[in-house]
Structure formats: structure tokens, C-alpha cells
C-alpha positions as a Markdown table, in Angstrom:
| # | Residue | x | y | z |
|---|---|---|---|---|
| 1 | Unk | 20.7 | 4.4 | -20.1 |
| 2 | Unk | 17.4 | 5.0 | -22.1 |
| 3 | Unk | 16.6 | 3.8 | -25.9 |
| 4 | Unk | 17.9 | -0.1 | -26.2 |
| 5 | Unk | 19.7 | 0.0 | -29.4 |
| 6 | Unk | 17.8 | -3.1 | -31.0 |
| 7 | Unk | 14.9 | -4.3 | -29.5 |
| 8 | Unk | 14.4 | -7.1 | -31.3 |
| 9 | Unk | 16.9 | -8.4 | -29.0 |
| 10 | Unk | 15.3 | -6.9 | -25.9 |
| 11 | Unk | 12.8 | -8.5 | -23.3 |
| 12 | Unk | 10.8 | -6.1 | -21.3 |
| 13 | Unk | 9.7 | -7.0 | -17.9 |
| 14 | Unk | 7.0 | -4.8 | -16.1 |
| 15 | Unk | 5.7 | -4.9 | -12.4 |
| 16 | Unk | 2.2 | -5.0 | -12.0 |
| 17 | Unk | 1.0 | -3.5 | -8.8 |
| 18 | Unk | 1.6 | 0.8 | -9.3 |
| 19 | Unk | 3.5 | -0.1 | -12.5 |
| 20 | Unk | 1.1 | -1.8 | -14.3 |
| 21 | Unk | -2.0 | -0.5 | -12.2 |
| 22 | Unk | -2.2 | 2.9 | -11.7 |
| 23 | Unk | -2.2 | 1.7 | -7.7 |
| 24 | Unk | -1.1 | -1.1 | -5.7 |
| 25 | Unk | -4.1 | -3.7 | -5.9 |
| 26 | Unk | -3.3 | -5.8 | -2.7 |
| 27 | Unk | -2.7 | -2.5 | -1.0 |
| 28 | Unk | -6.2 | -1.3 | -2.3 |
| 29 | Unk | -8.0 | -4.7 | -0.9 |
| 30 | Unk | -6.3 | -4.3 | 2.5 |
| 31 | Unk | -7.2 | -0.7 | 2.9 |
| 32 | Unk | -11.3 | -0.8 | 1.8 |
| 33 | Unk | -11.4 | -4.3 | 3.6 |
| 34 | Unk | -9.3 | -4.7 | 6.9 |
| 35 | Unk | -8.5 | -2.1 | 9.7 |
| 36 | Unk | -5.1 | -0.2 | 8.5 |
| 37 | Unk | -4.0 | -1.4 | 12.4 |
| 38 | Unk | -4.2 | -4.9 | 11.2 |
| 39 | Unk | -2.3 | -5.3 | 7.9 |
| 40 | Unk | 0.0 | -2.1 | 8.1 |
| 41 | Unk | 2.3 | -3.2 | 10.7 |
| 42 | Unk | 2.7 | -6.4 | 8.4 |
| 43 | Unk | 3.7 | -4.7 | 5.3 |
| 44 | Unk | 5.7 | -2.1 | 6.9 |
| 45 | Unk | 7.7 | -5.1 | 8.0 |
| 46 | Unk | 8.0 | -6.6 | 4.6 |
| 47 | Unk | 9.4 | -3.2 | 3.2 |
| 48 | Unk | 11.8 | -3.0 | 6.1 |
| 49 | Unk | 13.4 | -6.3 | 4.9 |
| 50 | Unk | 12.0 | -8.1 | 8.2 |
| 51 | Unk | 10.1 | -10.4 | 6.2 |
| 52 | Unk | 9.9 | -12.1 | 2.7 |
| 53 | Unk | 7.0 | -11.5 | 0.3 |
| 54 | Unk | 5.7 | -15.1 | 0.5 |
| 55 | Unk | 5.3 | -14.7 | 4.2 |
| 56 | Unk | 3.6 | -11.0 | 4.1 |
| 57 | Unk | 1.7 | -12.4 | 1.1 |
| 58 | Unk | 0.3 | -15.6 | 3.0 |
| 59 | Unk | -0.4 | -13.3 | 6.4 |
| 60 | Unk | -2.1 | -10.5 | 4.2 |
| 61 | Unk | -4.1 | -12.2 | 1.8 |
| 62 | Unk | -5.4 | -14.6 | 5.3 |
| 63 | Unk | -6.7 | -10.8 | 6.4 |
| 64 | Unk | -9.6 | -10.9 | 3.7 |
| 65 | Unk | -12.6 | -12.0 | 4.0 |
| 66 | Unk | -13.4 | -15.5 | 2.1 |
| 67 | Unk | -15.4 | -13.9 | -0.7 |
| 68 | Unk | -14.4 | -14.0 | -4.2 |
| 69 | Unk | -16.5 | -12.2 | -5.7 |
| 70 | Unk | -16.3 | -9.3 | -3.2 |
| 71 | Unk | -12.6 | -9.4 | -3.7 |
| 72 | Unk | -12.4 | -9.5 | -7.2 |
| 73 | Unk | -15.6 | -6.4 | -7.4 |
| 74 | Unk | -13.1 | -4.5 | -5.1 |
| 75 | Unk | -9.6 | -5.2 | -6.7 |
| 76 | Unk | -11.8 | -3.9 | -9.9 |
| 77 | Unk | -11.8 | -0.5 | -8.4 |
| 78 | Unk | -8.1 | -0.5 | -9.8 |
| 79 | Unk | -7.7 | 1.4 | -13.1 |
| 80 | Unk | -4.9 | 0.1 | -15.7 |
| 81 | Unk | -2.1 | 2.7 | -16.4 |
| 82 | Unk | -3.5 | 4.2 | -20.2 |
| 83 | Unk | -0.2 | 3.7 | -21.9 |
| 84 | Unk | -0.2 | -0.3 | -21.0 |
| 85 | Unk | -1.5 | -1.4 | -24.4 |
| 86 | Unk | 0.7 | 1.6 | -26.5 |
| 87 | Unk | 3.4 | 0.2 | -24.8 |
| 88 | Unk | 2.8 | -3.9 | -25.2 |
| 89 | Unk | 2.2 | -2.8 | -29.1 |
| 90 | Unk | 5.0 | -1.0 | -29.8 |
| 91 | Unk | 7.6 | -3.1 | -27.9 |
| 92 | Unk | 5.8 | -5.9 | -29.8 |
| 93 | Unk | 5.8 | -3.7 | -33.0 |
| 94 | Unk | 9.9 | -3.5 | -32.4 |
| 95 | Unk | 10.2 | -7.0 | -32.1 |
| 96 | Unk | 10.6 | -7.3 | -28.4 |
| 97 | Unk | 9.4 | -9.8 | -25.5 |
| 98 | Unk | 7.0 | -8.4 | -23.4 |
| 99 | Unk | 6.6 | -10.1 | -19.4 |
| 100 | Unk | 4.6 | -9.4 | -16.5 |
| 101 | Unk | 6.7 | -10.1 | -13.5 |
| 102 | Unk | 4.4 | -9.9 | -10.4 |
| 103 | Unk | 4.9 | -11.0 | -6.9 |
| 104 | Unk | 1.0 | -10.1 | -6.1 |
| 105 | Unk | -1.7 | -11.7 | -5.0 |
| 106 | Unk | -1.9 | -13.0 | -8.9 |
| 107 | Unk | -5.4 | -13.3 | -9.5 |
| 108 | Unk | -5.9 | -9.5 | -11.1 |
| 109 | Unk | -2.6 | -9.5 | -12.9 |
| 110 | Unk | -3.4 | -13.1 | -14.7 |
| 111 | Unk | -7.0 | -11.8 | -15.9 |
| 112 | Unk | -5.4 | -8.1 | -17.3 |
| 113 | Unk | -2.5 | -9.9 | -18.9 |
| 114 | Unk | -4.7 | -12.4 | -20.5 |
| 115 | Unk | -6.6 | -9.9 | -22.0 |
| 116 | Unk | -3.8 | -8.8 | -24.2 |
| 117 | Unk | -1.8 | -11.7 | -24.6 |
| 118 | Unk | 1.0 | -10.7 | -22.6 |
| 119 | Unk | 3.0 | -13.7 | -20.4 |
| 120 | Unk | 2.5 | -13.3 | -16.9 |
| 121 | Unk | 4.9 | -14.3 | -14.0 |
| 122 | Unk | 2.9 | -14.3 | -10.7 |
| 123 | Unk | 1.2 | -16.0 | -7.6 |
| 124 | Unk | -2.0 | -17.4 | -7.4 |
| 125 | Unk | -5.6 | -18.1 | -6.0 |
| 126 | Unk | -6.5 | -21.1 | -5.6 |
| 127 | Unk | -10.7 | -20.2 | -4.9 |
| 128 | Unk | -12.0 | -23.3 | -4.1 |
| 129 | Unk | -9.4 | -23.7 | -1.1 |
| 130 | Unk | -8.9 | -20.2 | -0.8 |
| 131 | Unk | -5.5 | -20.3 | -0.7 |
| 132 | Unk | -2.5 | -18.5 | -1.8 |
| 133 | Unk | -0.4 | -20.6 | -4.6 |
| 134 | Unk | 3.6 | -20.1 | -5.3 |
| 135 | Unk | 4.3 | -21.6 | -8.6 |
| 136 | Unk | 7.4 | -19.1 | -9.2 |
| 137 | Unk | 9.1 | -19.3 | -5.9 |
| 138 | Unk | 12.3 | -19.9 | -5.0 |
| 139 | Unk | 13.3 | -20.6 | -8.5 |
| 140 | Unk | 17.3 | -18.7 | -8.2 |
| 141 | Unk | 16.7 | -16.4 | -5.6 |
| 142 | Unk | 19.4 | -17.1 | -2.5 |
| 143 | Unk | 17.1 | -15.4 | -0.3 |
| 144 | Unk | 14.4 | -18.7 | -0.2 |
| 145 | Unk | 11.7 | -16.0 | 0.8 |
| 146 | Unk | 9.9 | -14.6 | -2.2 |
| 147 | Unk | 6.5 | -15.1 | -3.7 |
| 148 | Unk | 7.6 | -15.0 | -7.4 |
| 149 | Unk | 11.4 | -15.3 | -7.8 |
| 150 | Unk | 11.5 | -11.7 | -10.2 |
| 151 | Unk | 15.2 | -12.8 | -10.6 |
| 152 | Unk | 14.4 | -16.2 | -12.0 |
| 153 | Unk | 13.0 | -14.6 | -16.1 |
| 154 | Unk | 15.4 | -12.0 | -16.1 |
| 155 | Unk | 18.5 | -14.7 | -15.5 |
| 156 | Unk | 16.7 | -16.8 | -18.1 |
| 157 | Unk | 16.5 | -13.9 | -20.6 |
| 158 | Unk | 20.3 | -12.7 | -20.2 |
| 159 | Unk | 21.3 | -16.8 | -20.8 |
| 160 | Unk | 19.8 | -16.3 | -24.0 |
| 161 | Unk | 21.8 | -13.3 | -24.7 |
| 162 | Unk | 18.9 | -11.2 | -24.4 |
| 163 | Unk | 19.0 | -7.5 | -23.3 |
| 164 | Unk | 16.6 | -7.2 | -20.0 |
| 165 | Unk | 14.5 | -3.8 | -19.4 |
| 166 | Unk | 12.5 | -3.8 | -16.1 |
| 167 | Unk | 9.9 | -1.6 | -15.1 |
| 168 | Unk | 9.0 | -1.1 | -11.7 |
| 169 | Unk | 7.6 | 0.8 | -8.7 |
| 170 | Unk | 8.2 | -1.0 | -5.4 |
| 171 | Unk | 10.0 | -3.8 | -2.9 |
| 172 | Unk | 9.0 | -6.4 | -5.0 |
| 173 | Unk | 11.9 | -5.5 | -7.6 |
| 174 | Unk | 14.6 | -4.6 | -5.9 |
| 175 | Unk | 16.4 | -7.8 | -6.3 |
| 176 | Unk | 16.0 | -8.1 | -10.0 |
| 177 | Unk | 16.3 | -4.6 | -10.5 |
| 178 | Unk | 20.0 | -5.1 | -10.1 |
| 179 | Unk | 20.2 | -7.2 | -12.7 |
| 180 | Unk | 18.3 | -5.7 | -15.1 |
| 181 | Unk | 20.5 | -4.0 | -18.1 |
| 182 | Unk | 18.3 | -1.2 | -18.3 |
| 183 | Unk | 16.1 | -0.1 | -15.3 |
| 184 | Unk | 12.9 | 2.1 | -14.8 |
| 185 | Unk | 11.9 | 3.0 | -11.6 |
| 186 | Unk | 9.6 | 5.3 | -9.9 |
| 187 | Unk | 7.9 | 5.8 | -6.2 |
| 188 | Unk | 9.7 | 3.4 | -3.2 |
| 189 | Unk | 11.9 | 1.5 | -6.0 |
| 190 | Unk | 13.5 | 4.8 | -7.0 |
| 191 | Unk | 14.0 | 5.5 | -3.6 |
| 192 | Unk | 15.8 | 2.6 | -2.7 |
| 193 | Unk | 17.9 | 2.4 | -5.8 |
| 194 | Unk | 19.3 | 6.2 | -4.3 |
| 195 | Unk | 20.4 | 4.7 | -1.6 |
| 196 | Unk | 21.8 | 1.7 | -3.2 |
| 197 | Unk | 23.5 | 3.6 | -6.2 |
| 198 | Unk | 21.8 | 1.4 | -8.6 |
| 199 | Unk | 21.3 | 3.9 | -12.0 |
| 200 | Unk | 17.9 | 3.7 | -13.5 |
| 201 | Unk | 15.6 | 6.5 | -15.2 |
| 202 | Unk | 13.2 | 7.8 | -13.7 |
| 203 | Unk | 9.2 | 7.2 | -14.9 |
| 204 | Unk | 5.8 | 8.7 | -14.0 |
| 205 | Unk | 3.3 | 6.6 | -16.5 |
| 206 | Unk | 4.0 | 3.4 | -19.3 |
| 207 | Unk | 4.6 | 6.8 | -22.1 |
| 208 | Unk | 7.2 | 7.7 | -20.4 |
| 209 | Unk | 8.9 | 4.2 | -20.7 |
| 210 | Unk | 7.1 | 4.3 | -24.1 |
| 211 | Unk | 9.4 | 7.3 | -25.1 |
| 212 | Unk | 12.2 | 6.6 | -22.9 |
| 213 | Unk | 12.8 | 3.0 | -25.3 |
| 214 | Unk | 12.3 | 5.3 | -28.4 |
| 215 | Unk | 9.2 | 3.9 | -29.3 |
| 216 | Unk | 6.6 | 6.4 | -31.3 |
């Protein structure tokens, strides 16, 4: 599966949260911010399949406290993966799209993205309100129940006869990770492609998807 033969004709999506981010940043928030009583049982049920993202997303994110610039100080805390930029540059070096395909709370993965000119795919803040946004729901995705529809660029990409890559760590990318030509997956999306006899190659870091794609 690893090393696309021409990348020039290759669009790479990544996950943010653990992919990314070197840890999960909604996860991080929750855990310095709220009781682990509180949100736990709520993502546990969104991993479980008993809920969608957009609903675990709204519930979650209403679990903060209404301070921005707390939020944003804390979600801070969360280091970048070292090999994000080597990668972005040599897949752009190759000649291949690069997307950031996050069903997050948005904010964080917006800011980093914009920083090195990299598309992003995600949710939203909307400060002054306070309140979650969903401009990428529901977009293809049968299941009516996701934050961003992850399926919705990766269909796009194949109708233009483009070879899809995704990169990704959790729950958030199962569904597009079956569509995907070529799959990285590490942690709880590794898992669950195991049980679901999806293939994909295994990754620790962004060099190992660096190599794995045959890039220097």
C-alpha cells in the first residue's frame, strides 16, 4: 500500500486532533477544564457509535467555560507533530494537494493550518455567540450525524480522478477511511480498521507518513 506512484496526482488528507497534534485538543480542554465524570461518559458514547460527532461536539464544547481566551491559552498547551511542516513541503514539493480534514472543535486547527497555507476542512467558533458552527456537515454522509462530513473532500477528490491518501488517528475517520485509496492509521483508528479488515499502514509520527509516501 505505501509510496503513491505519482503524486502529482495525489491529494493527502490529514486529521488534526493526535494526527496533526501530537494529542487530541478537545480531549486536552475537557480534561484541564471539566470533571472527567462530566464529559467522559459523553465521549465514550460517541466512540461506541451511540452518538454522532455533531451531537457529542455541541454537548462537549457546552461543558467549557465561556472564556476564549482561557480556552484558546489552554488548547495552546497542544504541541504540533515536528514532521507537519516536512511533510506539507514535500507533498507540496511532489506536486500533491495537501487538506486538513477535522471534525474538531475548529478554532485551533483553522489558526495552525493558516499558518502554513494548508486548506482546512473543519467546524467552528463562533465567539461572540459562543457557539459551535457546522459549515461541513451533512455534505454526503448517509449517516446525517457528523460535524464535518470527512467523506464529502475525499468523494470530491476521487471525481476528479485524484488518488486519496488519509492520515488519521481516531473515530472521526472511520468513515472516510474506507474510501481512501491509501490509508494511514495509528492509535483507536488502527484498532478499528482490525476489526473491520480495512488495510492501512501503520504510523507513529508525520516522518513516518513522510517515508512511508517516499518522500526524502
Amino acid at each position: 500500500m505505501a509510496g503513491s506512484s505519482d503524486l502529482s496526482e495525489t491529494t493527502v488528507f490529514l486529521d488534526f486532533d493526535g494526527t496533526v497534534t501530537k494529542a487530541d485538543t478537545g480531549v486536552h480542554l475537557l480534561s484541564r477544564l471539566v470533571d472527567d465524570s462530566v464529559w467522559r461518559p459523553v465521549e465514550e458514547a460517541y466512540v461506541r457509535g451511540d452518538i454522532g460527532s455533531r451531537e457529542c461536539l455541541v454537548a462537549e464544547w457546552a461543558m467549557l467555560p465561556r472564556d476564549e481566551a482561557l480556552i484558546r491559552s489552554v488548547a495552546g498547551e497542544v504541541s504540533i507533530d515536528p514532521g507537519f511542516g516536512s511533510l506539507v513541503s514535500g507533498l507540496r514539493a511532489a506536486g500533491a494537494e495537501v487538506v486538513v480534514v477535522s471534525d474538531g472543535f475548529g478554532f485551533q486547527a483553522r489558526e495552525v493550518c493558516a499558518a502554513v497555507g494548508v486548506h482546512c476542512v473543519t467546524n467552528g467558533v463562533d465567539w461572540s455567540t459562543f457557539a459551535l458552527v457546522f459549515p461541513n456537515e451533512d455534505r454526503c454522509c448517509p449517516c446525517s450525524t457528523c460535524g464535518t462530513c470527512k467523506q464529502a473532500p475525499v468523494k470530491d477528490a476521487r471525481a476528479r480522478q485524484r488518488r486519496t491518501v488519509l492520515v488519521g488517528d481516531g473515530a472521526s475517520d472511520r468513515k472516510a477511511a474506507v474510501l481512501a485509496d491509501e490509508l494511514y492509521a495509528k492509535d483507536g483508528l488502527a484498532y478499528w480498521c482490525d476489526d473491520a479488515g480495512v488495510p492501512y499502514e501503520w504510523f507513529d509520527c508525520l516522518d513516518d507518513v513522510r517515508w512511508g509516501l517516499g518522500l526524502s
